[in-house]
C-alpha positions as CSV (number, residue, x, y, z in Angstrom):
1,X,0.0,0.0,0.0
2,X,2.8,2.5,0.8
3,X,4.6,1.5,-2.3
4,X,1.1,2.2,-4.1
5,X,1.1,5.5,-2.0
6,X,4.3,6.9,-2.8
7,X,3.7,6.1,-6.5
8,X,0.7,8.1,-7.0
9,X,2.3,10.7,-5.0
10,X,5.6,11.0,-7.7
11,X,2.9,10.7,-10.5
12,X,0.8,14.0,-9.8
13,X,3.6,16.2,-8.7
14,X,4.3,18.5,-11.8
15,X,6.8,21.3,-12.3
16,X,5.4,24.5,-11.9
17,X,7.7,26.4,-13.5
18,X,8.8,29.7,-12.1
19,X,6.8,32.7,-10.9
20,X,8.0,36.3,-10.7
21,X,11.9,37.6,-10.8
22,X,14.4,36.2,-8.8
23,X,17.3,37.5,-7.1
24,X,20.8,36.2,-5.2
25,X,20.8,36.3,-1.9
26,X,23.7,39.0,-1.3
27,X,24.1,39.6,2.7
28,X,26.9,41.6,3.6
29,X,29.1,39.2,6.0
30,X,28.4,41.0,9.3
31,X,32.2,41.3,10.0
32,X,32.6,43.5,7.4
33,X,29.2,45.6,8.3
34,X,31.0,46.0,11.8
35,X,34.3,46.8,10.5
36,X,32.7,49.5,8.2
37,X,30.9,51.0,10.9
38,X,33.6,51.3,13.5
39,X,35.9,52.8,10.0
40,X,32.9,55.4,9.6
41,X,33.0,56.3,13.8
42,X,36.5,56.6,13.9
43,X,36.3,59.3,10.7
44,X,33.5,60.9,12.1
45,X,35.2,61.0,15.9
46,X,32.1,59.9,17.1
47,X,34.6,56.5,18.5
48,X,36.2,59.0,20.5
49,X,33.4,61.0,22.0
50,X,31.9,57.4,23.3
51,X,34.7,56.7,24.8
52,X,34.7,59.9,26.7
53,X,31.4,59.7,27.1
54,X,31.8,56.0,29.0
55,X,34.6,57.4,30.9
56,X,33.0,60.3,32.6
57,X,29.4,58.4,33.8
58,X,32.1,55.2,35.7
59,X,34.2,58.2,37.0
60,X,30.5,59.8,38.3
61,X,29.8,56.3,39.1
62,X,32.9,56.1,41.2
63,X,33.0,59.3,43.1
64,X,28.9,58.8,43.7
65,X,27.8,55.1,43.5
66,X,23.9,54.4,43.4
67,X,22.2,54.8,46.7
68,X,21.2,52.3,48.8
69,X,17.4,51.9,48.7
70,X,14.8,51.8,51.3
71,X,16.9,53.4,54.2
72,X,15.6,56.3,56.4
73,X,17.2,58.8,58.9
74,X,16.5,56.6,62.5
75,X,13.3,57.6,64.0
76,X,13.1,54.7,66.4
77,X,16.4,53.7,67.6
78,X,16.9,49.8,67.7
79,X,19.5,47.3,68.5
80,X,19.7,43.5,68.0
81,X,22.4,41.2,68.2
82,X,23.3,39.4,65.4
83,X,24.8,35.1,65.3
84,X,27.2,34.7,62.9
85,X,27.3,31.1,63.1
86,X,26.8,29.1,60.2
87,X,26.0,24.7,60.1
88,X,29.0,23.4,57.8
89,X,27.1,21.5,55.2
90,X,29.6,19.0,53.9
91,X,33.1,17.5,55.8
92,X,35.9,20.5,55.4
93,X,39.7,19.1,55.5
94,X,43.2,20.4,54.8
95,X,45.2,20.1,51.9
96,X,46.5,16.6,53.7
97,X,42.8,14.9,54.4
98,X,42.8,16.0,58.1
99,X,39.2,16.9,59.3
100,X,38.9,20.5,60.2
101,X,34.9,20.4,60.6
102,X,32.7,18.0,60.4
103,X,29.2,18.5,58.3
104,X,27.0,19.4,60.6
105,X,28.6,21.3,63.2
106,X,28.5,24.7,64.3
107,X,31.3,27.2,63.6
108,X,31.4,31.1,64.8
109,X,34.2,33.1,62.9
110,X,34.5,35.4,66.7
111,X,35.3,32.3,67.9
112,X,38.7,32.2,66.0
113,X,38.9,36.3,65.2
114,X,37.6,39.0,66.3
115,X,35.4,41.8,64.9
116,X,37.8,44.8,64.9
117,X,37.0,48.3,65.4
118,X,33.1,49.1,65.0
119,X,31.6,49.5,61.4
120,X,29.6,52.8,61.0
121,X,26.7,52.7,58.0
122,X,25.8,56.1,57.4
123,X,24.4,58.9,54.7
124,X,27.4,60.9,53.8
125,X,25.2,63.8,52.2
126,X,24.0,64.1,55.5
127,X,26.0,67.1,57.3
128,X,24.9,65.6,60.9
129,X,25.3,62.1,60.2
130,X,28.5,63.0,59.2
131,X,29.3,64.8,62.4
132,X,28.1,61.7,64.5
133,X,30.3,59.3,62.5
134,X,33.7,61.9,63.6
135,X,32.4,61.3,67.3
136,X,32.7,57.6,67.2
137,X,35.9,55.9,67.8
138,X,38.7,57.0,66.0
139,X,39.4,54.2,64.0
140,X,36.0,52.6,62.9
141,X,35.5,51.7,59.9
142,X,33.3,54.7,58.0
143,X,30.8,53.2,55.3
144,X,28.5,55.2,53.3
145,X,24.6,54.3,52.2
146,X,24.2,57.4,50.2
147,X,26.9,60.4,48.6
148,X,30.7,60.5,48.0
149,X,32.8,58.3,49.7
150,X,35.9,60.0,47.5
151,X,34.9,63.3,48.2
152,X,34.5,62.9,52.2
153,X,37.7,60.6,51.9
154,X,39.3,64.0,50.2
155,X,37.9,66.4,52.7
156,X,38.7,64.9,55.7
157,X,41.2,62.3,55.3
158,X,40.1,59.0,56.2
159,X,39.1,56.1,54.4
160,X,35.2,56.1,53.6
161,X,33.9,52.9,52.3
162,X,30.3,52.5,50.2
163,X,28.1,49.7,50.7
164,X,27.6,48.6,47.1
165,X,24.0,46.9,45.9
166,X,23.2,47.3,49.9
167,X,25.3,43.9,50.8
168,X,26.2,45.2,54.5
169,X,22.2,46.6,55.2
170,X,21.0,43.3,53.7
171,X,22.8,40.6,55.6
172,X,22.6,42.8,59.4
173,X,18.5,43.4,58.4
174,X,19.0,47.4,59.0
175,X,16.2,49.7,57.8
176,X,17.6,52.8,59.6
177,X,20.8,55.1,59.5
178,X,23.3,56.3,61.2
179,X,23.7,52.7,61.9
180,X,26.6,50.8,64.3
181,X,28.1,47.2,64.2
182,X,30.2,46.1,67.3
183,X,31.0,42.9,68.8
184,X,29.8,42.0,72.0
185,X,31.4,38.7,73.1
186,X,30.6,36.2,70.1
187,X,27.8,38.1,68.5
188,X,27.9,41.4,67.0
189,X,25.2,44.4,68.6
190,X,23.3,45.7,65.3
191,X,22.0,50.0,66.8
192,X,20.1,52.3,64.7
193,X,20.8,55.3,66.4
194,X,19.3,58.4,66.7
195,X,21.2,61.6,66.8
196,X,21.1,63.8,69.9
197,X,21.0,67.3,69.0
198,X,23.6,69.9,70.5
199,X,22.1,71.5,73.6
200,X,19.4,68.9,74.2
């Protein structure tokens, strides 16, 4: 039957000929489209104004990262400890098969090191936030939610960090600035603090 099939199939089909005017397909190989274009830029100096163009928004970028979002100035001072313990999920061993920590167990990185100084989380456009952070301990570590770090770095000659994409307010839960991480034993003390006004 499918002989049969095939057969009658073969026996109707006829050639149709050809309808209308044809053409060859002639597409430009998109190399060459790309190295005409960037020939035509570079005449034109439009190459070089893009580059300049690029340069100046990551050196804006740079001095003035993105702020971070969904921060306000404290209203209602908190403070909460925070466990940075963590359950090892699979066997951890030295480079000689030695068991450091076995999956399952509990490690705490204070229990090993220590904290440091205290970390400051702040809005560096904010004159008085600002002003708190200089009376904090001398050496803790300033990082910014909002403005400059570079230009603060510049004026008053300290290193000012950023807290790029919000990693810092994310992992600690804060929600409210000026802001202070210290360790207390082997947990660190998360304050949102309010700011006490001269002559109060």
């Amino acid at each position: 039957f499918l002989v049969s099939l095939l057969f009658l199939t073969s026996a109707y089909a006829k050639d149709l000929g050809v309808y209308g005017e044809t053409f060859p397909i002639a597409e430009e190989n998109l190399l060459t489209v790309i190295r005409k274009k960037l020939t035509s830029m570079e005449a034109d100096g439009s190459i070089v104004r893009a580059q300049q163009e690029i340069a100046r928004k990551a050196g804006r970028k740079i001095r003035r990262p993105s702020p971070v979002k969904g921060l306000i100035k404290t209203q209602t001072p908190r403070r909460w400890f925070y466990d940075p313990s963590m359950t090892v999920e699979s066997d951890i061993k030295d480079p000689k098969g030695n068991l450091i920590a076995a999956k399952g167990s509990v490690l705490n990185p204070l229990d090993k090191m220590s904290w440091g100084v205290p970390l400051l989380l702040f809005d560096g456009d904010d004159p008085a936030q600002v002003a708190w952070a200089e009376t904090q301990h001398s050496l803790a570590k300033w990082v910014l939610v909002k403005g400059s770090p570079v230009d603060l770095e510049e004026k008053l000659k300290r290193p000012v960090y950023f807290d790029q994409a919000g990693m810092l307010v994310n992992k600690f839960g804060i929600q409210q600035v000026p802001c202070r991480i210290s360790q207390k034993d082997k947990k660190l003390l998360v304050e949102e603090l309010t700011i006490e006004r001269k002559g109060t």
